[in-house]
C-alpha positions in Angstrom: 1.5 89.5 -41.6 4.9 88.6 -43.1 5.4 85.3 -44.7 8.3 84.9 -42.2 5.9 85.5 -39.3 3.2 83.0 -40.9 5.5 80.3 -41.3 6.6 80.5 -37.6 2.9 80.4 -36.3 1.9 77.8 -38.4 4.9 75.7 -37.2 4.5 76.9 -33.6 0.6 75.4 -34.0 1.6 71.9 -35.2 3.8 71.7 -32.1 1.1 72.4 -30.0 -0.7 69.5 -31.7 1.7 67.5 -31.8 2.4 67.6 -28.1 -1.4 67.1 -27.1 -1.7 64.3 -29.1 2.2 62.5 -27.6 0.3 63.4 -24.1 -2.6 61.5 -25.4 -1.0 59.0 -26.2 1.1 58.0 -22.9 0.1 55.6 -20.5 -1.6 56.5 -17.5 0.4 56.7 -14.1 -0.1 52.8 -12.8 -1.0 52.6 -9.1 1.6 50.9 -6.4 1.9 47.6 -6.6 1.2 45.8 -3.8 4.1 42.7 -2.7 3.6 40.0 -1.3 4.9 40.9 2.6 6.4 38.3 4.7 4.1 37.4 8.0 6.8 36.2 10.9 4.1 36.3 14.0 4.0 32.8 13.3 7.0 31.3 12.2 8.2 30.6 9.0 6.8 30.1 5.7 3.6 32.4 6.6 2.9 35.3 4.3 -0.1 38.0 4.3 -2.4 37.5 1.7 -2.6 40.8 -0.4 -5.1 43.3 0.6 -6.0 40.9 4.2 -4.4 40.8 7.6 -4.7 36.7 7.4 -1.3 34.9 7.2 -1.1 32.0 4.7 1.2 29.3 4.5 1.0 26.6 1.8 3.5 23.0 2.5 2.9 19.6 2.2 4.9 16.9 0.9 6.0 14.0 -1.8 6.1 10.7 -0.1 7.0 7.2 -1.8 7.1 3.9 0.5 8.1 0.7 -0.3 6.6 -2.8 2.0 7.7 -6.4 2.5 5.1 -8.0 4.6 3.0 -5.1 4.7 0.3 -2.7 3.3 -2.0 0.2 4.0 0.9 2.1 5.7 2.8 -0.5 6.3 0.3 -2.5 8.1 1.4 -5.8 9.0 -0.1 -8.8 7.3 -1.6 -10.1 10.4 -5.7 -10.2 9.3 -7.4 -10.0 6.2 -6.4 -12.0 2.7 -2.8 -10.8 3.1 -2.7 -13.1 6.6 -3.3 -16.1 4.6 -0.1 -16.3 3.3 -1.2 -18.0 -0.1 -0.2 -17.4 -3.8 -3.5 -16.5 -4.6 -4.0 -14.2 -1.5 -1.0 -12.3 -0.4 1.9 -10.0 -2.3 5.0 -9.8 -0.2 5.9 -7.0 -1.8 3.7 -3.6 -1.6 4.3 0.2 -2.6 2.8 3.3 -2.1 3.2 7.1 -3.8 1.1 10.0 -1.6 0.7 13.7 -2.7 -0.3 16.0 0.5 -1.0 19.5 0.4 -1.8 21.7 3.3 -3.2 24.8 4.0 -3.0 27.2 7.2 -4.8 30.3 7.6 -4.1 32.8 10.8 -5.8 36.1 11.2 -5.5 37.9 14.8 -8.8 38.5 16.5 -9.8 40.2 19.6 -10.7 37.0 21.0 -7.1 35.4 20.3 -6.0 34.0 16.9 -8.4 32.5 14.2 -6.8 29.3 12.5 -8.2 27.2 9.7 -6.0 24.3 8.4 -7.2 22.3 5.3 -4.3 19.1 4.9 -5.4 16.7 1.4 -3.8 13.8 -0.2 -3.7 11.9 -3.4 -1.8 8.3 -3.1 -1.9 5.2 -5.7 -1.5 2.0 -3.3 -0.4 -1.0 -5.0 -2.2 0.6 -8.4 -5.3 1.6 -6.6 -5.9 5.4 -6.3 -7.7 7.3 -3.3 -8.0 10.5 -1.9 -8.6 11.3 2.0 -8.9 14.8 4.1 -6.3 14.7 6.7 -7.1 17.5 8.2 -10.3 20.0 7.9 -10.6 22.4 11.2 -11.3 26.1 12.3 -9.8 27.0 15.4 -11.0 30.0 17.6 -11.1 31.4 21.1 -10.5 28.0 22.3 -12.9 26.2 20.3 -11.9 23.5 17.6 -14.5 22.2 15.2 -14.1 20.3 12.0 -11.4 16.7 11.1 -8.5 16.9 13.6 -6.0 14.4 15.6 -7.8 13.8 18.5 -7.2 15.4 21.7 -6.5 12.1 23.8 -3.7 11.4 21.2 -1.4 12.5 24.2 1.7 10.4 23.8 1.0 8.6 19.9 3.5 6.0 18.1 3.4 7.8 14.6 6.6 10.1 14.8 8.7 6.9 16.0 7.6 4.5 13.0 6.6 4.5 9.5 3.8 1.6 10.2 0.3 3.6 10.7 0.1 2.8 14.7 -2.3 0.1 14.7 -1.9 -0.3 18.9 -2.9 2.8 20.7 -4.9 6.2 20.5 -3.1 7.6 17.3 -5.5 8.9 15.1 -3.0 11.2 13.3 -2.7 9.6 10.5 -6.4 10.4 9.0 -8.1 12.7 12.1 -12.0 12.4 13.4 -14.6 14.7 13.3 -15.0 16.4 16.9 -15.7 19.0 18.3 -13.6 20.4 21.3 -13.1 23.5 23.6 -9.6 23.9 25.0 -9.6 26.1 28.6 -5.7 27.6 29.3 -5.1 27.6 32.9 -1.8 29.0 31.9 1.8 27.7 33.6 1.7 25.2 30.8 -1.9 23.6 32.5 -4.7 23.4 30.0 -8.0 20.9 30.3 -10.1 20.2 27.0 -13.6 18.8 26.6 -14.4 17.4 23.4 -17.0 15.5 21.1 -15.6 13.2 19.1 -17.2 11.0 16.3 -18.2 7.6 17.3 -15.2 5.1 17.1 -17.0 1.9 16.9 -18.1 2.3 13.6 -15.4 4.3 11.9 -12.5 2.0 13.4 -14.4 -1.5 12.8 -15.0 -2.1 16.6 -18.0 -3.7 16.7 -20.9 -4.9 19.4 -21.4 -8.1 17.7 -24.6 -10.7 18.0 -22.8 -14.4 18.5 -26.0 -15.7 17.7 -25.6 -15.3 14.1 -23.4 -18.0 12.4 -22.1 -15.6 10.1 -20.7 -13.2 12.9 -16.6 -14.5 13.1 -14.8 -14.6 9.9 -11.4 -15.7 10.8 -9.4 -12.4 9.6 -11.8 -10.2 9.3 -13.5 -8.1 12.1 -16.5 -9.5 13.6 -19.9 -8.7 12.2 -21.0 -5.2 13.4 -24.9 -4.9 15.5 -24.4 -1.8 17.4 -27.1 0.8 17.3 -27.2 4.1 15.7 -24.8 6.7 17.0 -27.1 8.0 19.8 -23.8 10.2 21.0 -20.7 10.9 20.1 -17.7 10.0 22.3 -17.7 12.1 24.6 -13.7 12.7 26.2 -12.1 14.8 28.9 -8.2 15.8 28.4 -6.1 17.5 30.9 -2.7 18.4 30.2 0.6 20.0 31.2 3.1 20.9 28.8 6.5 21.9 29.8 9.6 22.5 28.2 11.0 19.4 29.9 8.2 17.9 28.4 4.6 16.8 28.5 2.1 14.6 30.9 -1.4 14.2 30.4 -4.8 12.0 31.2 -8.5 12.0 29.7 -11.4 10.1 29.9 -14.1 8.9 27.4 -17.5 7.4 27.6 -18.5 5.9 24.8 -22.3 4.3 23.2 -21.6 0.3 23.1 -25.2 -0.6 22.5 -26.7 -3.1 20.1 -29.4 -3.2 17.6 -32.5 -5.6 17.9 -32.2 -9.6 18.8 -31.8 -11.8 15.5 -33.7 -14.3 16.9 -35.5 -16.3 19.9 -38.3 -14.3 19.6 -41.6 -16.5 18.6 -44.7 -15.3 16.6 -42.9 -12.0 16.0 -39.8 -11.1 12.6 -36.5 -10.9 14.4 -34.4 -8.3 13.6 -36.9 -6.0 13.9 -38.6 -3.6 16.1 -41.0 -6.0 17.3 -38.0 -8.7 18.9 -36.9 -6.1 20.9 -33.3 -5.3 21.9 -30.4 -5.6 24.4 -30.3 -2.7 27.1 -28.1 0.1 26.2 -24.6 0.1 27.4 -22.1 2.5 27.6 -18.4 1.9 27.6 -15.5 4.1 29.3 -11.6 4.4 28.4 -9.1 6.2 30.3 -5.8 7.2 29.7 -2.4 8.8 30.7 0.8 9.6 28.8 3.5 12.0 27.9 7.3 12.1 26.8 10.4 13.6 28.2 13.0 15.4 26.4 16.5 14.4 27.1 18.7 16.9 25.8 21.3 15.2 27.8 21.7 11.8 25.7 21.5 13.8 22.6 20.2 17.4 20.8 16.1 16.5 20.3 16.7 13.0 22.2 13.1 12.3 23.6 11.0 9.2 25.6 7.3 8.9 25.7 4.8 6.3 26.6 1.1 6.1 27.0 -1.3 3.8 28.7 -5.3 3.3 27.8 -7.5 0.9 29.5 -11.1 0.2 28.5 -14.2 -1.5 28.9 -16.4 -1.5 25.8 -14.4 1.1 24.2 -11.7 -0.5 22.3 -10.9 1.6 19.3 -8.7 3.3 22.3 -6.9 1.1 22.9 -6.5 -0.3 19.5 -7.1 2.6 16.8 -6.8 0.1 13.6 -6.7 -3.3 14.4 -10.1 -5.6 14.4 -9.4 -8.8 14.3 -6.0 -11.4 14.3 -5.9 -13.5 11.2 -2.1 -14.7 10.9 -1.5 -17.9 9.0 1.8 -19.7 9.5 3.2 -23.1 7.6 1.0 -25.8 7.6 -1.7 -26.0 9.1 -1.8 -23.4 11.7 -2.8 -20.3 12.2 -3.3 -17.0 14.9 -6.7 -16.0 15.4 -8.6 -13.2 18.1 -11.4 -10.5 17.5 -11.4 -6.9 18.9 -15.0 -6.0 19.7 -16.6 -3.4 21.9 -19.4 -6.0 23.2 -21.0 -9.7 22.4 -24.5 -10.4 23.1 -26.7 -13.5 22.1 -30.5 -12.9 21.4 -32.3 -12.5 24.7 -28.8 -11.5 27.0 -27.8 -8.4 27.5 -24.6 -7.0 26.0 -21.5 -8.2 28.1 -18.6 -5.6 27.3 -15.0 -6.7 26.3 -12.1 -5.5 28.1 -8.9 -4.1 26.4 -6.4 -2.3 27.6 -2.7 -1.4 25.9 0.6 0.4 26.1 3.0 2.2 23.7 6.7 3.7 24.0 9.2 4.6 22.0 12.5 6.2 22.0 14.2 8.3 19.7 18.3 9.1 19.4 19.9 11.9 17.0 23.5 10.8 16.3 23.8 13.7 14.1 21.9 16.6 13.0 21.4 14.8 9.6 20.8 11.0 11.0 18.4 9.8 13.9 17.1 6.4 14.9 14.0 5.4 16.8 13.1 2.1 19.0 9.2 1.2 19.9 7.1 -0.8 21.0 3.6 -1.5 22.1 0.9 -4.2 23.4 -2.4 -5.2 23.3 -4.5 -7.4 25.6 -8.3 -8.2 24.9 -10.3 -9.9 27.8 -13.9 -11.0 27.3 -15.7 -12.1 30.9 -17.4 -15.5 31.6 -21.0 -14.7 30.0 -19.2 -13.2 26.9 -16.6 -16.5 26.9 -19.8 -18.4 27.1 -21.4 -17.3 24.1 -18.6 -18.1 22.1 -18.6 -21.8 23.6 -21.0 -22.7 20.9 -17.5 -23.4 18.3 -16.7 -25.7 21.1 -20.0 -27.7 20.6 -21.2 -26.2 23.3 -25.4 -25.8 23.0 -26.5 -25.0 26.9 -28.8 -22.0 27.1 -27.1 -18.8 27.1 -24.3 -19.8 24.7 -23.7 -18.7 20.8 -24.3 -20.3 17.2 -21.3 -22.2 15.9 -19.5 -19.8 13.3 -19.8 -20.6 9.9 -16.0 -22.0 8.9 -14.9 -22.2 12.7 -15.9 -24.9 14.8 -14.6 -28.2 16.8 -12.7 -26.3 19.1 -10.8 -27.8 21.5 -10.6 -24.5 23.4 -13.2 -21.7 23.6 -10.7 -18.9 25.6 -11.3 -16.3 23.0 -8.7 -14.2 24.9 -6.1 -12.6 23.2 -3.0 -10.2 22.8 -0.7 -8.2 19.7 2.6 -7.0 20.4 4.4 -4.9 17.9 8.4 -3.9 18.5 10.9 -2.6 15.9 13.6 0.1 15.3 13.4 3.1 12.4 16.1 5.1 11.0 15.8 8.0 9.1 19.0 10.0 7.5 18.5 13.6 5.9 20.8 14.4 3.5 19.3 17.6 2.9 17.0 19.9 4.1 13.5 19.2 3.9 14.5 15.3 1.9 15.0 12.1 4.1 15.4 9.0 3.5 14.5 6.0 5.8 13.9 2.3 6.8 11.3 0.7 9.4 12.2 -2.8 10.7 9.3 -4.5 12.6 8.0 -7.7 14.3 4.7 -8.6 15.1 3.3 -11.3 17.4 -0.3 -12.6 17.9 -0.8 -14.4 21.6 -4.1 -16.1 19.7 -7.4 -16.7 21.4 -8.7 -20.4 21.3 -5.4 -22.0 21.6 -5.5 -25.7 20.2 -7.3 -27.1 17.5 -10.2 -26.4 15.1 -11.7 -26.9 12.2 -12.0 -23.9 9.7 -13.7 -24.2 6.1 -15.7 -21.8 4.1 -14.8 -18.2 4.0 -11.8 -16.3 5.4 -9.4 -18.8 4.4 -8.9 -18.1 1.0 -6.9 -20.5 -1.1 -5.7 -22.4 2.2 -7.3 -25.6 2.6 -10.3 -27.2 4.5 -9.9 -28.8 7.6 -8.3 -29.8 11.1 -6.0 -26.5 12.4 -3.8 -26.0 15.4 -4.1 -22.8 16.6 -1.3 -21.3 18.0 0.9 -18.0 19.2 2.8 -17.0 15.5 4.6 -14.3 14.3 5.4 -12.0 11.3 8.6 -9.6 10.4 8.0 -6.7 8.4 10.1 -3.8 6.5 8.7 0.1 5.2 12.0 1.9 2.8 10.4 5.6 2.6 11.9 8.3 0.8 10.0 11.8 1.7 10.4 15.5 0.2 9.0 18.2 3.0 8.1 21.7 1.4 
């Protein structure tokens, strides 16, 4: 071999090396990346979740409110410390900051479309931080199971005003636990069966023992004796939904029994198993609602109203409120207590009866500026045995009647008959998409049960003083300034 030939082998074999070792050294082929693909079967803001057929969207919102006469959502200080109206007892001036987040799954099924929505928030009230599930619910094939708005929520005050409805069925705010199947009919028909957590206890409705002289706190809700949940609300919902609108009406029955007699019970404890206990009793409520749209007056113009009656069942007809507690100048003061049922030891429980209505009306001047008016009523009627067994604040000591309430006695009138009303105007202007700013302007009047005068001392009076009260119809304005990022 010639040199000449050698030296063009040997460079012809370090190419050959050199290439295999380049090949080495470069990366392998990555695979396809797989993108994020937009889902549009169900509106906006839904996207698949890579590698699944389930749609995702993720929202939620920034929400800071600002109170003047009001709390916990703008509540009005009607009951509790705030109704006292003291320096000690009640700030004028309130503010909330709430972080929501929500989450809604949809994957199609053979059996229709399974939905799961999880809904959270964070809020720090007046420097107290909490945290509540909003919403917590699978949806399939008709069924619903897990924390939703109820179902006999038909027509609700909660998209009108910035005050948490505290008159009426809404439960929007904070859901219950149910369980429901909706049946389509189909031309817009659609009836729903559902069992729903039991409201006495979760909305402070209580079947309350009058013997006990601890049982009426003035502004707070009456001491609670019902039994154990035995069963859960039970509720029938029928509606029709049309693009005109929407009607509905449902139906609830509802446990409003008692625990066991306090007292009046000799040689045995009382309280207890042996002293036996009222009969059990269940309530009803019943309902019927809707709104109109009237594209005529305005572009998303719409009316609505709903009535509930009830007879021991009257976290229907009152979702929040318990009891009337309003304080004015002076000496006088608004009292009245929501309760499913009264009893005294050895009666039977006599049910109370409630009954309300709700409306509202809300006008777009522009596509960036709306304004809403509402309104809504309460009336609470307790029959001649239950009036009886309050008589005992009247000095009242005949067979059959109460025990004179610690810190409310000498009444000059034992009607503990009462009514709320609740009417004001909100207006909401959105600058830009998804960021609005608004203001709620409300008044609130207590018709008050035991009209006249009495003599209050001890607790649930705060900082006011002991002694001689008239008690009388008052009154309270309140004001909510919200400013609200949607995303």
């Amino acid at each position: 071999m010639t040199p000449t030939k050698g030296l063009l082998l040997a460079s012809a074999a370090a190419l050959v090396v050199a290439s295999g070792a380049q090949a080495a050294d470069m990366p392998v082929k990555a695979k396809p990346v797989q993108y994020v693909r937009i889902c549009d079967v169900y509106g906006a803001g839904f996207y698949y979740i890579p590698g699944t057929e389930t749609c995702l969207r993720i929202g939620g919102y920034i929400r800071a409110e600002y109170y003047w006469d009001g709390a916990n959502g703008g509540f009005p200080h009607v009951t509790g410390p705030a109704g006292r109206f003291t320096r000690a007892d009640t700030s004028d001036y309130g503010t909330r900051a709430r972080a929501n987040v929500m989450f809604d799954s949809r994957t199609q099924t053979q059996y229709g479309t399974l939905r799961t929505l999880t809904s959270v928030f964070f809020q720090n009230q007046s420097q107290t931080e909490s945290f509540q599930v909003h919403r917590a619910l699978i949806q399939w094939a008709g069924f619903t199971f897990g924390r939703s708005q109820s179902f006999v929520d038909i027509f609700y005050l909660d998209p009108y005003q910035y005050v948490t409805p505290f008159i009426g069925t809404s439960t929007d705010a904070v859901g219950v636990n149910l369980v429901a199947y909706t049946l389509e009919f189909g031309n817009g028909f659609q009836l729903t069966g559902s069992a729903e957590e039991r409201r006495s206890r979760v909305s402070g409705r209580p079947v309350t023992n009058l013997s006990s002289g601890s049982a009426l706190v003035v502004g707070s809700s009456a001491v609670e004796n019902a039994n154990g949940e035995r069963f859960p609300d039970l509720q029938a919902i029928l509606r029709y939904d049309q693009a005109w609108g929407n009607i509905g009406v449902f139906g609830v029955a509802h446990d409003a029994s008692a625990t066991y007699y306090g007292g009046g019970c000799p040689g045995v404890q009382a309280g207890t198993t042996q002293c036996g206990h009222p009969a059990d009793r269940t309530g009803w409520a019943a309902g019927a609602g809707g709104t109109i749209n009237l594209p005529m007056f305005g572009p998303g113009d719409k009316i609505g109203a709903q009535f509930v009656y009830a007879v021991g069942a009257s976290a229907y007809p009152s979702q929040t409120l318990g009891s009337a507690g309003l304080f004015g100048s002076g000496n006088n003061v608004a009292v009245g207590w929501l309760t499913d049922g009264v009893y005294v030891n050895g009666s039977s429980v006599e049910l109370t009866t409630a009954w309300s209505v709700v409306a509202a009306y809300e006008h777009n001047w522009s596509p960036a500026f709306k304004t809403s008016i509402y309104g809504a009523y309460l009336k609470v009627d307790y029959n001649a045995n239950a009036t009886a067994f309050f008589s005992a604040g009247c000095g009242n000591t005949a067979p059959g009647s109460g025990t004179a309430q610690g810190g409310f006695s000498g009444l000059t009138n034992c009607n503990p008959d009462f009514a709320v009303w609740h009417a004001g105007s909100r207006s909401e202007w959105s600058p830009v998409r998804g960021l609005t700013f608004g203001a709620d302007v409300y008044w609130t009047g207590i018709t008050t049960g035991f009209a006249g005068t009495g003599t209050l001392s001890g607790s649930g009076i705060g900082a006011r003083p002991t002694g001689v009260y008239t008690i009388k119809d008052l009154g309270i304005m309140s004001a909510v300034f919200r400013a609200q990022r949607v995303f």
